[in-house]
C-alpha positions as CSV (number, residue, x, y, z in Angstrom):
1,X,-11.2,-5.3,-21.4
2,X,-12.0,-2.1,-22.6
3,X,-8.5,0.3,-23.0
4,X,-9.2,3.8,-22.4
5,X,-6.1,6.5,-21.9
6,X,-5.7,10.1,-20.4
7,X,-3.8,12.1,-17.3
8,X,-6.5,11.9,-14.4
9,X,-6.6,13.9,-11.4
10,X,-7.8,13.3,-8.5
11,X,-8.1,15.7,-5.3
12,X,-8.0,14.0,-1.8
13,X,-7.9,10.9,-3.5
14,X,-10.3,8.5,-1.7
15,X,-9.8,4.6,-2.9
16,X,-11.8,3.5,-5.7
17,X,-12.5,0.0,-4.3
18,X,-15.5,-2.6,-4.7
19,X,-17.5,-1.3,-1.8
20,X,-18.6,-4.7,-0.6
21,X,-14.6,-5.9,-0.5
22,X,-15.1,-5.1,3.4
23,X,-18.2,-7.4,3.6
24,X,-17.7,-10.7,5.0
25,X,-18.9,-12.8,2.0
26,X,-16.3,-10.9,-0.3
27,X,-13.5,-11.8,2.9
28,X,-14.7,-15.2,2.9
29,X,-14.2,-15.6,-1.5
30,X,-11.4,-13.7,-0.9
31,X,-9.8,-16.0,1.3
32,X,-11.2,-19.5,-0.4
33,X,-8.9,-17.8,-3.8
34,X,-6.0,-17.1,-1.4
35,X,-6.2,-13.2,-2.4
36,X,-3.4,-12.8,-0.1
37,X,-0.8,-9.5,-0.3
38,X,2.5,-11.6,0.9
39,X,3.8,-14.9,2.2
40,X,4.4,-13.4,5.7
41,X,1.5,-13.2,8.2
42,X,0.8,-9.2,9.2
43,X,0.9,-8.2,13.0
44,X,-2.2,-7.1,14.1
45,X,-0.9,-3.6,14.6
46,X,-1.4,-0.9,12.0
47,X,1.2,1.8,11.2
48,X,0.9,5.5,9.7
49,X,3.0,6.9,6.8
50,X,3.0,10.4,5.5
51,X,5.0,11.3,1.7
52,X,5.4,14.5,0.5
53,X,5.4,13.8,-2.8
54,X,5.3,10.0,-4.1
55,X,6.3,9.3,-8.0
56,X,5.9,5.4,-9.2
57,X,5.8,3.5,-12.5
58,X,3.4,1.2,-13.7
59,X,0.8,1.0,-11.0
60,X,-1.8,-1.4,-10.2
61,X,-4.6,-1.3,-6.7
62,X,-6.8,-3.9,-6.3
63,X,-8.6,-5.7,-2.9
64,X,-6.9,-8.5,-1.2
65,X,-6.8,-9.8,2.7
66,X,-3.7,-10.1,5.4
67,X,-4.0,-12.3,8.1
68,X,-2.3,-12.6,11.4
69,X,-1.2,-15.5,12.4
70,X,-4.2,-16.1,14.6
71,X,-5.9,-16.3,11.1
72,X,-7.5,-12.9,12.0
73,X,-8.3,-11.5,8.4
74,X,-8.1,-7.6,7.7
75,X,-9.7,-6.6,3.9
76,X,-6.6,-4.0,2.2
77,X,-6.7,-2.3,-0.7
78,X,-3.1,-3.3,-2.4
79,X,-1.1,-0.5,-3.8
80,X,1.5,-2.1,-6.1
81,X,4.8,0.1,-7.9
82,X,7.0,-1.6,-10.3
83,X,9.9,1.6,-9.4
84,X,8.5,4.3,-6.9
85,X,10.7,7.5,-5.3
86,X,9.4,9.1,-2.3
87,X,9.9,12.4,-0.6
88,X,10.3,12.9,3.2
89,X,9.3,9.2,4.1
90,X,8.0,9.2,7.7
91,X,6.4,5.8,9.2
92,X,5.0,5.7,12.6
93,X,4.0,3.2,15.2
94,X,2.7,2.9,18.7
95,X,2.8,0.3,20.7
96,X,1.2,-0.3,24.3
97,X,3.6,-1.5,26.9
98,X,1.5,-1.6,29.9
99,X,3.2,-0.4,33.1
100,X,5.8,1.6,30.8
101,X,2.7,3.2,29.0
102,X,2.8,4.2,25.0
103,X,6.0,4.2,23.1
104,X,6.2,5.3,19.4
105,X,8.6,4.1,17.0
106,X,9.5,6.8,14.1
107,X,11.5,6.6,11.0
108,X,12.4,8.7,8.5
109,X,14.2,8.9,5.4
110,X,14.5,10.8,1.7
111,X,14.5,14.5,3.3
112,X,16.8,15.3,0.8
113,X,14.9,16.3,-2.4
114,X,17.8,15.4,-4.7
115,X,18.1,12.1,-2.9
116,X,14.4,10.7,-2.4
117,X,13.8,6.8,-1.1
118,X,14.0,4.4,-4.2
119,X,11.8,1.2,-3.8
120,X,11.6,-1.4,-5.6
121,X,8.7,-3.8,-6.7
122,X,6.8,-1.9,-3.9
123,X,3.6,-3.4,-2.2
124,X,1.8,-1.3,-0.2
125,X,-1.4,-3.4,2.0
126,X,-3.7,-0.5,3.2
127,X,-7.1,0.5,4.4
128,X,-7.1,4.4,4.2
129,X,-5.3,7.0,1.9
130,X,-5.3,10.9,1.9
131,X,-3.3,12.1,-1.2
132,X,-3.8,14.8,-4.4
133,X,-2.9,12.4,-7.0
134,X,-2.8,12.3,-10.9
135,X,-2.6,9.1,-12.9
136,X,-1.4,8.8,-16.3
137,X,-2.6,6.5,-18.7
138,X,-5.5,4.9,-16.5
139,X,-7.5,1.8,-16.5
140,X,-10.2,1.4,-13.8
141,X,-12.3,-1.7,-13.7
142,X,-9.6,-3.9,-14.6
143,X,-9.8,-7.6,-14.0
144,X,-7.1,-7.7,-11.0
145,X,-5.9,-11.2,-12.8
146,X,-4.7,-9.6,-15.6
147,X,-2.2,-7.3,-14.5
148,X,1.2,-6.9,-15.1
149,X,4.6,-6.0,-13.9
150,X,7.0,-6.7,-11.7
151,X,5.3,-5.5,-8.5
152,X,2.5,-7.9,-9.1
153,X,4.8,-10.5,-10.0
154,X,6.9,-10.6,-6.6
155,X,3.4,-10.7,-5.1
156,X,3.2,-13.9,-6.8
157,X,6.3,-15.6,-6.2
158,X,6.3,-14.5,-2.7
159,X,3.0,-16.5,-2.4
160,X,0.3,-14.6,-3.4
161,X,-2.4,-14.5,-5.7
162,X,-4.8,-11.7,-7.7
163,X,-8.5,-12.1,-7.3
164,X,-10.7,-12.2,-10.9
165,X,-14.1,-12.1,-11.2
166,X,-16.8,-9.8,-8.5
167,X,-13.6,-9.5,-6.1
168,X,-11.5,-8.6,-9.0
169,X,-11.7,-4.9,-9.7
170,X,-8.6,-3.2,-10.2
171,X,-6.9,-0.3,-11.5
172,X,-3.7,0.5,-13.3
173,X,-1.5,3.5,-14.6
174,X,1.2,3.7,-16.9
175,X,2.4,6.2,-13.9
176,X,1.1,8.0,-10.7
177,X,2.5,11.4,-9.0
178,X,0.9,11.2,-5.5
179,X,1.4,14.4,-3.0
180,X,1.0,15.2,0.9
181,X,0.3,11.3,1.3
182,X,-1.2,10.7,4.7
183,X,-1.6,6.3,4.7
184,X,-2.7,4.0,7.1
185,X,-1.3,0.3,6.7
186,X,-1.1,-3.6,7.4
187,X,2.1,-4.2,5.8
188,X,4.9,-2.6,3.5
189,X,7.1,-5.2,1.0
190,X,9.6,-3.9,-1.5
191,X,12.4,-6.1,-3.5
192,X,14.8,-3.8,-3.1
193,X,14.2,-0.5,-0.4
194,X,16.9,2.4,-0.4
195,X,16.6,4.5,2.6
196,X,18.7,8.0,2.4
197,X,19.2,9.7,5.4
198,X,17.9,7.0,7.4
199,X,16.6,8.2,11.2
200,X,15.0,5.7,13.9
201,X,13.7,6.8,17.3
202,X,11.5,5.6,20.1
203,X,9.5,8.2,22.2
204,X,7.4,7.9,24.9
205,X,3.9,8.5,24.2
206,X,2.0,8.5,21.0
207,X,3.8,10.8,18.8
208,X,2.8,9.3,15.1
209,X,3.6,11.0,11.7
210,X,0.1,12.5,11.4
């Protein structure tokens, strides 16, 4: 593996995945190698998150597939934090009931600059990222099988696995500084998720964080 270091910025930060990971060979090899985020099958249903600013340590992104339980695949990019604070945390999600029309469920947490949310192991399943970001000490290319950290590692022993070879491509950072994040994602895990100044509501209509 070749090792090369530095600080990299990146404006409007667009996902440096294998381009064909949304194909439906690479789903297919991803699937036959179990290149699964999590245990847990995924809803269907995505959900927005915005961050204003988003610090985490030892980072790692490569591709990987949820599935519902209907065995509907969706390809992600995987986002993984070994220790990750975040500012102003707001996640959104509308859901259809029918008659009763759209309803959106919002929470929010960290507004507090002194007192950000703390995660965890954080795994983040995604297919589209907004963000000004700067890596520190960045690989890109990296065999996804070879990374490590504690992130990667509850992936693993919550039943997951890392692709390697064509589906493999990855990147890492010794850190990441990531602001006026604007996500869209299948599924959020964490080993431990601290939530100041949590708030939950439910409006009517679609009233989503961006």
């Amino acid at each position: 593996m070749s090792t090369s270091y530095g600080k990299t910025r990146w404006k409007r930060f667009a996902l440096v995945m294998v381009p064909s990971l949304a194909a439906t060979a690479a789903i297919g090899v991803s699937l036959a190698n179990s290149a699964l985020a999590a245990s847990f099958s995924v809803s269907g249903q995505q959900f927005k998150v915005t961050v204003d600013q988003l610090h985490g340590e030892n980072f790692s992104q490569f591709g990987g597939v949820d599935m519902e339980a209907n065995k509907t695949p969706h390809p992600v990019a995987i986002s993984a934090f070994d220790h990750a604070t975040l500012q102003n945390l707001c996640q959104s999600v509308v859901t259809d009931l029918g008659p009763l029309g759209k309803w959106t469920l919002v929470l929010k947490a960290g507004q507090d600059k002194n007192n950000p949310v703390d995660a965890q192991q954080l795994l983040i399943d995604m297919n589209q990222l907004n963000a000004d970001a700067e890596f520190h000490s960045i690989n890109i290319g990296q065999d996804a099988s070879t990374l490590q950290g504690s992130a990667v590692n509850k992936l693993k022993s919550d039943g997951g696995s890392l692709p390697s070879g064509a589906q493999g491509f990855a990147q890492s950072a010794k850190s990441a500084d990531l602001a006026h994040v604007q996500q869209t994602a299948w599924a959020t895990s964490a080993g431990t998720f601290t939530l100041p100044g949590l708030k939950l509501n439910i409006t009517q209509g679609a009233n989503e964080c961006y």
